[in-house]
N, C-alpha and C positions, 0 to 999 in steps of 0.2 A: 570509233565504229567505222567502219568501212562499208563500200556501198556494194559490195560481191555478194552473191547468192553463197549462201553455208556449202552445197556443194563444189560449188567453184574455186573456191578457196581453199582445197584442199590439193588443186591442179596448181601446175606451173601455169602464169599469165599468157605466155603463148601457147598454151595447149586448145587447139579450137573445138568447136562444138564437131566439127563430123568425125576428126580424129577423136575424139573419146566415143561419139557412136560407133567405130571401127573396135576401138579397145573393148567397151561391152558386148556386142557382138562377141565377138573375140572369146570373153568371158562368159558368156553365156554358153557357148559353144563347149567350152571347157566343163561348164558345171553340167551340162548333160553325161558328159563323156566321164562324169565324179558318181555319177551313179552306175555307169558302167564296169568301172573300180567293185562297186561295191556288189551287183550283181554277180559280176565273176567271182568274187570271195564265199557269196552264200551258194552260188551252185556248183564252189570246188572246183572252178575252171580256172585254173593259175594264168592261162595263158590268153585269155580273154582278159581277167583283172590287170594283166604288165600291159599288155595293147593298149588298153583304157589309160593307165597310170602315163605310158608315154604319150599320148592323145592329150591330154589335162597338160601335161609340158608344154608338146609342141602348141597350145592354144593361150593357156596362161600367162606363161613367161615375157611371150614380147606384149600381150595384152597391158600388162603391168608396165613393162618399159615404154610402150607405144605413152602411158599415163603420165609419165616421166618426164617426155622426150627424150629418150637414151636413142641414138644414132645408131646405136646397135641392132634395136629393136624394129626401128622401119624398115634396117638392111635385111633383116632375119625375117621379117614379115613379108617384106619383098620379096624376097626368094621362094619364101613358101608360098604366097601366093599365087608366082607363075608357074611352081611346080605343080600344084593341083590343079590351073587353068589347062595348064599339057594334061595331067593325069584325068581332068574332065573332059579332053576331047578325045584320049583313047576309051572311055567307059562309053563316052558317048555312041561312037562306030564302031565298037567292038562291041557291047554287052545290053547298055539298055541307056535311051537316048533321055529318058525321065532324069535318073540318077547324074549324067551329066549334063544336064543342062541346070541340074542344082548345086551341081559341083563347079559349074564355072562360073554362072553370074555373080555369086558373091566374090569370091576369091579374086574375080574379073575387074570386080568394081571396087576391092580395096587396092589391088595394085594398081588402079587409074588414080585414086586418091591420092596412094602413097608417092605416085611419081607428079601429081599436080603443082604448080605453083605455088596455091595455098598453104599445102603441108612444107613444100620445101623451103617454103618463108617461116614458118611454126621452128623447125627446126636450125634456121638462122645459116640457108643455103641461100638466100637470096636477102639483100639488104634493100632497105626504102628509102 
């Protein structure tokens, strides 16, 4: 018997507690954007349901590897996150300051994560 909580056990031992808060987030994000999927189907908007279908990619995918620790996944997570911190500060001065300022503080605050020490020890960029 092991002394790991059931869902812990399920992670790799260095995957930490904010990097899986990062990865549900992540996922949660996506399971909204699964009803958007399903929206666009009942009211015959094809091009609403593909929007939605790539949205659930771009949020799931590295969610899952982020769970992982796939290197690939903090890289891709990285990127999109300072893409939208950029695309949060043109929505911001261009359109409506509400809509970016919710668009950049998360996005803002996983790619501080993803670049922290903590994580880059999780993923075995730093040794002890």
């Amino acid at each position: 018997m092991t002394d790991k909580p059931l869902l812990r056990s399920f992670f790799p031992p260095a995957l930490t507690t904010r990097l899986m808060l990062v990865a549900f987030f992540l996922l949660l994000i996506a399971f909204g954007y699964a009803f958007g999927i399903y929206d666009g189907l009942i009211h015959n908007n094809l091009n609403a349901a593909f929007n939605s279908f790539i949205a659930v990619l771009l949020y799931a995918v590295p969610a899952l590897g982020l769970l992982k620790l796939k290197r690939w996944a903090r890289l891709f997570e990285l990127g999109l996150s300072i893409l939208f911190v950029i695309l949060g500060f043109i929505i911001m001065f261009g359109y409506n300051m509400t809509m970016g300022v919710i668009t950049i503080v998360p996005h803002g605050l996983i790619a501080v994560y993803l670049l922290s020490k903590d994580c880059r020890k999780a993923y075995g960029f730093i040794q002890d």
